[in-house]
GUKOL-716773 format. One line per 5 residues: number of its first residue (from 1); their letters; for each residue x, y, z of C-alpha. Coordinates in Angstrom, 3 decimals, decimal comma, padded with zeros to 6 digits. Example, Ala and Ser with C-alpha at 12.3 -4.5 7.8 and 13.67 -1.06 7.14 Angstrom:
2
1	as	012,300:-004,500:007,800 ~ 013,670:-001,060:007,140
END
This chain:
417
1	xxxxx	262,259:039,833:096,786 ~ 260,764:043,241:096,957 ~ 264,085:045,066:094,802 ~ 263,196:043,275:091,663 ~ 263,790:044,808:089,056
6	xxxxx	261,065:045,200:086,434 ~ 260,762:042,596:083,685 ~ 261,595:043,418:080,158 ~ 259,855:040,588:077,573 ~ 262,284:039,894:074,954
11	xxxxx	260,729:039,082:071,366 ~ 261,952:036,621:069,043 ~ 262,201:038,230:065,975 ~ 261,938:035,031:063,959 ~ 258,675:034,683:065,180
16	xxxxx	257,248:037,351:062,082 ~ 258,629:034,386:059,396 ~ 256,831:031,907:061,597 ~ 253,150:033,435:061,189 ~ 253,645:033,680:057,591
21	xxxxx	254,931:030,300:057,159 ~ 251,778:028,741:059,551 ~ 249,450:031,433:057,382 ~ 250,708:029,437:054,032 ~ 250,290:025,634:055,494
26	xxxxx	246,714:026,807:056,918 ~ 245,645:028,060:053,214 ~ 247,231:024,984:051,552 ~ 244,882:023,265:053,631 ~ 242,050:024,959:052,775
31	xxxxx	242,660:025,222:048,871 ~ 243,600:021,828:048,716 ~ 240,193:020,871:050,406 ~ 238,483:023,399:048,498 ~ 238,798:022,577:045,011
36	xxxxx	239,575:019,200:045,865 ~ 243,020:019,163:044,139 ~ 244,917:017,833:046,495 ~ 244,171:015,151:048,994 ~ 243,966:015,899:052,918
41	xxxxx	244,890:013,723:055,547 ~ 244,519:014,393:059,327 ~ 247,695:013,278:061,349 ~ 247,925:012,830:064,993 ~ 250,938:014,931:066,191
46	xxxxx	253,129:012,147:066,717 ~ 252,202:010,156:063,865 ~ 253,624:009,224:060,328 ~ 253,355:012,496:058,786 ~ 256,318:011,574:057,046
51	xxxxx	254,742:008,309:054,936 ~ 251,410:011,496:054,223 ~ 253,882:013,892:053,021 ~ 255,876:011,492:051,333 ~ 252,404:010,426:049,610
56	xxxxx	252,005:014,160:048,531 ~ 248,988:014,649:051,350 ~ 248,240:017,662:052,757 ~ 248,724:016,916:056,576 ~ 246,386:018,837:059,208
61	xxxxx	246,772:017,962:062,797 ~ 244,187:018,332:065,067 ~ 246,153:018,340:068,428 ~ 247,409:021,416:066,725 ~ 243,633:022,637:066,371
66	xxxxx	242,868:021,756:070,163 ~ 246,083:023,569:071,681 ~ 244,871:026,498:069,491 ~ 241,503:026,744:071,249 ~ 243,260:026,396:074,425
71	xxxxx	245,209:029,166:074,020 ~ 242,330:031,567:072,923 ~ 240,266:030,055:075,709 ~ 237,743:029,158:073,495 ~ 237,906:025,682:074,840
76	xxxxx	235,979:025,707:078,395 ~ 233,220:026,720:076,572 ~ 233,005:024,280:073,668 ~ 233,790:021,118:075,522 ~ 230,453:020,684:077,022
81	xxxxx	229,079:020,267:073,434 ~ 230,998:017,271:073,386 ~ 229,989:016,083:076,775 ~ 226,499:016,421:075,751 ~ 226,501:014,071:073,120
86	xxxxx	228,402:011,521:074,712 ~ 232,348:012,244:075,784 ~ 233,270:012,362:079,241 ~ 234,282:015,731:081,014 ~ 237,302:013,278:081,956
91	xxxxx	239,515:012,439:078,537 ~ 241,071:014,527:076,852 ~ 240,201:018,135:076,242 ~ 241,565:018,381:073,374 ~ 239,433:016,084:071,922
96	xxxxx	236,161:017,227:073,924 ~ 237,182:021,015:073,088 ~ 237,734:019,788:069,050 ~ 234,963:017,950:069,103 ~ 232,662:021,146:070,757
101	xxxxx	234,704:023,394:068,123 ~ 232,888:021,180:065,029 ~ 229,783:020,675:066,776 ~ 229,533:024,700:066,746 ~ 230,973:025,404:063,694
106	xxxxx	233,696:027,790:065,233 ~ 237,379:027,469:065,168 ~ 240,196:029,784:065,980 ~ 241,851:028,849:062,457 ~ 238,865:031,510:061,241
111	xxxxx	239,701:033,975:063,258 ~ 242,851:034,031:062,607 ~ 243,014:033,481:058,629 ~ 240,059:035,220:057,143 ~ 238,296:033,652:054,664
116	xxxxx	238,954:030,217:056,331 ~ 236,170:028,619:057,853 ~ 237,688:026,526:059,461 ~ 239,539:022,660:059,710 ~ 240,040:021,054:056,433
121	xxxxx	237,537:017,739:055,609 ~ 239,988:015,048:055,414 ~ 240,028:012,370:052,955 ~ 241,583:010,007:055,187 ~ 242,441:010,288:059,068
126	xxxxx	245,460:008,252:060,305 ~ 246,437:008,058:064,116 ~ 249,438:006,941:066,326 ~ 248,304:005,512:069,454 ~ 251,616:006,278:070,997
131	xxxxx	249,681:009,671:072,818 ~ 246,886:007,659:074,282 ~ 243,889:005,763:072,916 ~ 242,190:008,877:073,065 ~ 243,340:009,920:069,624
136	xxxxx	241,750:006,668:068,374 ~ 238,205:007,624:069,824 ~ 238,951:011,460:068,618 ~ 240,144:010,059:064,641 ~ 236,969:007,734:064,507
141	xxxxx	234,036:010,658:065,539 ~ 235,128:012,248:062,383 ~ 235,575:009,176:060,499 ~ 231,768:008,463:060,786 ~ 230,686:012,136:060,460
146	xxxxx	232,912:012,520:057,010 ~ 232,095:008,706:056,287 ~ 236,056:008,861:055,295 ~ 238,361:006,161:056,241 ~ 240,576:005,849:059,664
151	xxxxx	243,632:004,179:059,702 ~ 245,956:003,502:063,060 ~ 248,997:002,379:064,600 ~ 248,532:000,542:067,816 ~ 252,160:001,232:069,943
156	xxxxx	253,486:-000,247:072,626 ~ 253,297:001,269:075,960 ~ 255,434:001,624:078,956 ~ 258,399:000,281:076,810 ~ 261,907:000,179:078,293
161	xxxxx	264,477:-001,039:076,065 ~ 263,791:-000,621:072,492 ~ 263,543:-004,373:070,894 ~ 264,141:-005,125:067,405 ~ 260,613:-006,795:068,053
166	xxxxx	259,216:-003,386:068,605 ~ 260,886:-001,673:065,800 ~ 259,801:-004,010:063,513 ~ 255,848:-004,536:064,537 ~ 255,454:-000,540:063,651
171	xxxxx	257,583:-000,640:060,620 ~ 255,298:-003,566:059,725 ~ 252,026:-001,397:060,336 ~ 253,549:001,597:059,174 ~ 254,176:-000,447:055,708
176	xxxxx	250,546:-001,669:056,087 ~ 249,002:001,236:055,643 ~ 250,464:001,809:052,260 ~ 247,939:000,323:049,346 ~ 245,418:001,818:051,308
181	xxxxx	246,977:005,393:051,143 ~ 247,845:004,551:047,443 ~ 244,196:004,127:046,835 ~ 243,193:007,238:048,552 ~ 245,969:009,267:047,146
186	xxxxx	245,275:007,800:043,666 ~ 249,330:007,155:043,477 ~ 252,131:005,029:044,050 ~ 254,123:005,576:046,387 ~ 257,347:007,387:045,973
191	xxxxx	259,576:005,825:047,188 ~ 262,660:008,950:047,013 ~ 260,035:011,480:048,200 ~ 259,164:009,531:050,692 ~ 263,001:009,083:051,759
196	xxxxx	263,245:012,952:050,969 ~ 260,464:013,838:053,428 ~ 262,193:011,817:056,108 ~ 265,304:013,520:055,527 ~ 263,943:016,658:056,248
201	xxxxx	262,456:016,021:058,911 ~ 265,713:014,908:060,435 ~ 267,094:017,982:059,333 ~ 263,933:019,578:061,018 ~ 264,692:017,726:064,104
206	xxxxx	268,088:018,219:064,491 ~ 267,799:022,256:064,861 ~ 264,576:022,176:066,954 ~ 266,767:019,673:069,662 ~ 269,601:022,630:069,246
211	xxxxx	267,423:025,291:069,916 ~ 265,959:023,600:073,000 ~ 269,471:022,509:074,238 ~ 270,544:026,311:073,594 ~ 268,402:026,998:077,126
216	xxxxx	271,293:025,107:078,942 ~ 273,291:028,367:078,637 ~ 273,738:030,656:081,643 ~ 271,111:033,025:081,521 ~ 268,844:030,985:079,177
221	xxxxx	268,497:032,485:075,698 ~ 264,507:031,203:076,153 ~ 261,867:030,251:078,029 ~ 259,496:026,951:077,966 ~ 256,820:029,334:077,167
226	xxxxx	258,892:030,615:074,474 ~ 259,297:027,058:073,187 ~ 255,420:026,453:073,096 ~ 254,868:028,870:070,344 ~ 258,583:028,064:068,839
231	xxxxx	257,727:024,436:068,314 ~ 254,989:025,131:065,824 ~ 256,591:024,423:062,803 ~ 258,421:020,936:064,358 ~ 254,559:019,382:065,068
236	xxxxx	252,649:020,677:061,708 ~ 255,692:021,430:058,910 ~ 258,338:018,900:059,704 ~ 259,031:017,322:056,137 ~ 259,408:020,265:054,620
241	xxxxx	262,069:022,771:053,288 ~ 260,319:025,901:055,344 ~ 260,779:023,956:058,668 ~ 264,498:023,777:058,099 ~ 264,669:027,474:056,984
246	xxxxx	263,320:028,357:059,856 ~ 264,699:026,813:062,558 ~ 268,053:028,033:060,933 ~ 266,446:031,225:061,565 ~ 265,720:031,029:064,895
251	xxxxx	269,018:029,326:066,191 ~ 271,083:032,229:064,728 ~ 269,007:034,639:066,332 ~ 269,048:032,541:069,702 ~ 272,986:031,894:069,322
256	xxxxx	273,174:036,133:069,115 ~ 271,469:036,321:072,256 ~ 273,985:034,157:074,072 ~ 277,139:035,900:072,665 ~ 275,484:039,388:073,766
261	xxxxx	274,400:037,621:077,244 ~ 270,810:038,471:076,585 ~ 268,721:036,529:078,728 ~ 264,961:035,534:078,312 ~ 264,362:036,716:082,183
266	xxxxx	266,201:039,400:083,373 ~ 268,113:038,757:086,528 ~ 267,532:035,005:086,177 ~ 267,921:033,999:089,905 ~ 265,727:030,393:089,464
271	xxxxx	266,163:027,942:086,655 ~ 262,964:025,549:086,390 ~ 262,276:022,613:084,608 ~ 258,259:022,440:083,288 ~ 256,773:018,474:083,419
276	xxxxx	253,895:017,886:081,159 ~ 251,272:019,339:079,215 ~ 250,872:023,412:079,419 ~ 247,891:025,308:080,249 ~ 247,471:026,567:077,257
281	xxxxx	245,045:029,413:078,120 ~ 247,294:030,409:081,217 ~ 250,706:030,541:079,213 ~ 251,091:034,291:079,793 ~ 249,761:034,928:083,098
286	xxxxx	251,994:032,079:083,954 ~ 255,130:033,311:081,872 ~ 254,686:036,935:083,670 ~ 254,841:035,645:087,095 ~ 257,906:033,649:086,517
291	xxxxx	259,790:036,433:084,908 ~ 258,617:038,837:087,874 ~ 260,126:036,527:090,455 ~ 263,216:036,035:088,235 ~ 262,168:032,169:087,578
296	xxxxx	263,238:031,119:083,903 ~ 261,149:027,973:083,297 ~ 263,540:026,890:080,678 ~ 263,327:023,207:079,509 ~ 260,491:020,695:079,249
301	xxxxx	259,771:017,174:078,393 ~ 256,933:018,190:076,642 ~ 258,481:020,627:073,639 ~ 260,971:017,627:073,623 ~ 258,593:015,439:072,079
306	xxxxx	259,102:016,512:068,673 ~ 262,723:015,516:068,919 ~ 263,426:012,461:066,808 ~ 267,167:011,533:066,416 ~ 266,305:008,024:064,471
311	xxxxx	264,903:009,286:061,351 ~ 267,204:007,716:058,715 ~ 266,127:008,609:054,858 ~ 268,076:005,721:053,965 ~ 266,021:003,115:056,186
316	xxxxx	262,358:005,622:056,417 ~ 260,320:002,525:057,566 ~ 262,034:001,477:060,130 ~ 263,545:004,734:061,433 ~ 260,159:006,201:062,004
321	xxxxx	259,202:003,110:063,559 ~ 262,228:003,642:066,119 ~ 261,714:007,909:066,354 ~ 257,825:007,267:067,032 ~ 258,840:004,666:069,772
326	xxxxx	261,292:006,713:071,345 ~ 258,802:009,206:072,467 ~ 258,753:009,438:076,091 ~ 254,823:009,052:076,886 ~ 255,832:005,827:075,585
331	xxxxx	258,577:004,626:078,079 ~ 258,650:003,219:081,340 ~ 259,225:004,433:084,935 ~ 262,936:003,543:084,738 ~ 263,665:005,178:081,483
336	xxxxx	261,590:008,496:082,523 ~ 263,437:009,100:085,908 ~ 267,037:008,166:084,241 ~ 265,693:011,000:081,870 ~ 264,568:013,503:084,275
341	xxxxx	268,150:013,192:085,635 ~ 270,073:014,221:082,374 ~ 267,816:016,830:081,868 ~ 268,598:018,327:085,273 ~ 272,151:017,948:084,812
346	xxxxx	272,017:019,177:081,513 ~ 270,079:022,314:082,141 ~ 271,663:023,527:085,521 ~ 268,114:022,919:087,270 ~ 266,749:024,034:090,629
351	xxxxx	263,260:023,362:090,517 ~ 261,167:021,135:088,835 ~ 257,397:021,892:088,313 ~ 255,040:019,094:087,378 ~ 251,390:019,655:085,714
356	xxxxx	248,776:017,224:086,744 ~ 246,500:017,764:083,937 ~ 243,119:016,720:084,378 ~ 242,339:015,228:081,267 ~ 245,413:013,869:080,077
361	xxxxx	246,566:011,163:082,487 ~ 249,439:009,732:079,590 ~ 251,178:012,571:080,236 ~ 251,280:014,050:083,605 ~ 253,354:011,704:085,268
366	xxxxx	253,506:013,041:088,994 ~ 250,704:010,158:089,714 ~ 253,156:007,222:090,994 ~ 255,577:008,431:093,154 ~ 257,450:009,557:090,553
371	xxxxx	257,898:013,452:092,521 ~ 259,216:012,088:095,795 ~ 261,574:010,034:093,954 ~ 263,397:012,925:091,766 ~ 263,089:015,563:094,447
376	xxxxx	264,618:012,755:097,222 ~ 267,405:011,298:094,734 ~ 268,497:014,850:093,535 ~ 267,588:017,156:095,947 ~ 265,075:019,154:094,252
381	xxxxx	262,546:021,568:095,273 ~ 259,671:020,371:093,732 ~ 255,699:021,463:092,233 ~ 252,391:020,017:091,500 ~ 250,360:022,512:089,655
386	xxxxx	247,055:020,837:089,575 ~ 245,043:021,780:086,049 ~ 244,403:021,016:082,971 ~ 245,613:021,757:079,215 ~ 242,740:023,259:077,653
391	xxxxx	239,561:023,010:080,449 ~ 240,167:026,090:082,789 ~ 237,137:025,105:085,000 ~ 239,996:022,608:086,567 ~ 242,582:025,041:087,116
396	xxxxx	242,285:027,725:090,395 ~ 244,333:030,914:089,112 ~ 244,832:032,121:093,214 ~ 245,592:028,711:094,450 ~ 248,449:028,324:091,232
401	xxxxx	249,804:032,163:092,443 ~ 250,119:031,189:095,893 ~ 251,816:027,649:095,306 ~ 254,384:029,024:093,115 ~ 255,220:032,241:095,169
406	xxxxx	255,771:029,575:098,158 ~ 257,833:027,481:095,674 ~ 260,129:030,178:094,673 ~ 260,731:031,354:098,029 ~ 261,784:027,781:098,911
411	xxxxx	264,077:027,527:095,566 ~ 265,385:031,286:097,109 ~ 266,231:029,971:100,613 ~ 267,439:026,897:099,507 ~ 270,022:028,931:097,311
416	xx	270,303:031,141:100,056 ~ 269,102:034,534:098,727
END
């Protein structure tokens, strides 16, 4: 593999209308908790933003604030704050690293946005235990240090077929949860915004699944590490009109790479499929040595996750019962290998790479048998990159070099180059 030639990163132009829009939603945040016009409610990423939005909350999302520590490495060193008063080095760094973040008083949200200190103080804090109980434990920290309310959804876990018993037990919470927002909001709820919200969101959805599925072409148009930055505006402003915009946006710009055969790795020789969280603080060293050895990790479960074909405006309860349910980290063993298959098909995979992270258990799902079984029934190379999302004291940068370099010459004389 010595003759390769030398990499040429590609940059997604719609990415300058993405920092302004995440700019504006980070200083809505703050104004609204500033002069206290507005009320602010913290979401888990996966959770009813739609019924907050709907309300007229302003929605913050701290997953959102714990992959942004990750990626500016601030994490390693904030999680042992956490640790020290209490949270195991073992569950989730997000929260430990979120939780170290407020215990400090820094955040990257200041860095980046001057004149922000830093996350918004919510007036309410609502979770989805669809991610992991984690969140739960995470949501209620801050509900005693704010002395605000926390309000949950417990879901269902390791769900196969969808029931109209499962639908309708979240749809039932979901509608619980209303005269308690109404009393925090200070409003009735709205019952066409609310419908309006969801339909946006489905509008929101619909383009991010296209520009994901848009990787399927031959060379990919995009990278998973591409689609980590890209899927901002699905997690934080789904709901709203500038999500659409910009999604719209991207996929034209995405859809003029493919016509001029412009692909995200030159020469792609390798096309990878990425299984679980990212290392968030690794996402370039890692996206560099891919696109030297002509690997395009192009498709992932994980940007998937903010892919929600059942939103319905015209039935919001029980459509975001059904989207929320859907979510992968939800399903069963059966359902996630029948979908590891279409994704293979679908994407024209070789490889398939899967991230044992750490502290996040609910989502790295190479722990029971699950590797042998995809790389036996479809025979595919496969990875285990052992890490972490956002603690880099479990990740060994030479030992993840050396496994993939081995990988890729496997994937190469497999292929027979």
């Amino acid at each position: 593999m010595s003759d390769r030639p030398k990499q040429t990163f590609k940059k997604i132009h719609a990415s300058g209308r993405m920092k302004e829009i995440m700019e504006a939603h980070f200083r809505e945040l703050d104004e609204a908790a500033r002069t206290k016009k507005q009320k602010v409610a913290w979401c888990t990423s996966v959770g009813p933003a739609e019924l907050l939005k709907g309300m007229g909350f302003q929605v913050f999302f701290p997953e959102n604030h714990g992959a942004m520590l990750g990626a500016t490495r601030m994490a390693t060193d904030l999680i042992p704050l956490a640790n020290a008063i209490g949270y195991s080095p073992d569950i989730c760094s997000y929260l430990t690293s979120d939780i170290g973040s407020y215990l400090k008083g820094e955040s990257p949200i200041s860095r980046a946005y001057p004149g922000i200190d830093g996350p918004p103080r919510p007036d309410v804090l609502v979770f989805n235990t669809n991610q992991c109980r984690d969140v739960q434990d995470w949501f209620n920290f801050y509900g005693r240090e704010f002395n605000v309310p926390v309000i949950g959804i417990q879901t269902h876990r390791g769900v196969g077929e969808i029931t109209r018993a499962h639908v309708d037990s979240i749809s039932a919470q979901l509608k619980a949860m209303v005269p308690k927002l109404e009393e925090i909001a200070g409003t009735k709820l709205d019952m066409d915004a609310f419908k309006r919200v969801v339909g946006l969101s489905r509008q929101c959805t619909d383009l991010w699944k296209e520009v994901l599925e848009i990787a399927s072409h031959k060379p990919s148009p995009l990278t998973f590490f591409d689609g980590t930055i890209q899927m901002g505006p699905a997690v934080i402003l789904r709901g709203e009109e500038r999500a659409v915009d910009y999604y719209r946006l991207l996929l034209a710009e995405l859809k003029q790479r493919v016509e001029a055969g412009v692909a995200a790795v030159d020469g792609e020789k390798f096309r990878i499929y990425w299984e679980g969280m990212p290392i968030w603080g690794k996402l370039r060293d890692l996206s560099t040595q891919f696109a030297d050895l002509q690997a395009c990790v192009l498709a992932s479960t994980y940007c998937s996750s903010w892919v929600f074909p059942a939103l319905d405006p015209d039935a919001p309860f029980d459509s975001m019962a059904r989207a929320y349910l859907e979510l992968f980290i939800v399903r069963d063993e059966d359902y996630k290998e029948a979908y590891f298959a279409r994704q293979i098909s679908r994407y024209g995979i070789d490889g398939m790479i899967f991230h044992d992270a750490k502290t996040c258990p609910n989502n790295s799902n190479n722990r029971y048998g699950m590797v042998e079984r995809i790389s036996e029934g479809h025979d595919l190379p496969t990875l285990v990159l052992h890490g972490d999302l956002n603690d880099l004291r479990c990740y060994s940068e030479e030992q993840a070099r050396t496994n993939i370099e081995a990988y890729i010459e496997q994937l190469a004389e497999k292929k027979g180059l």
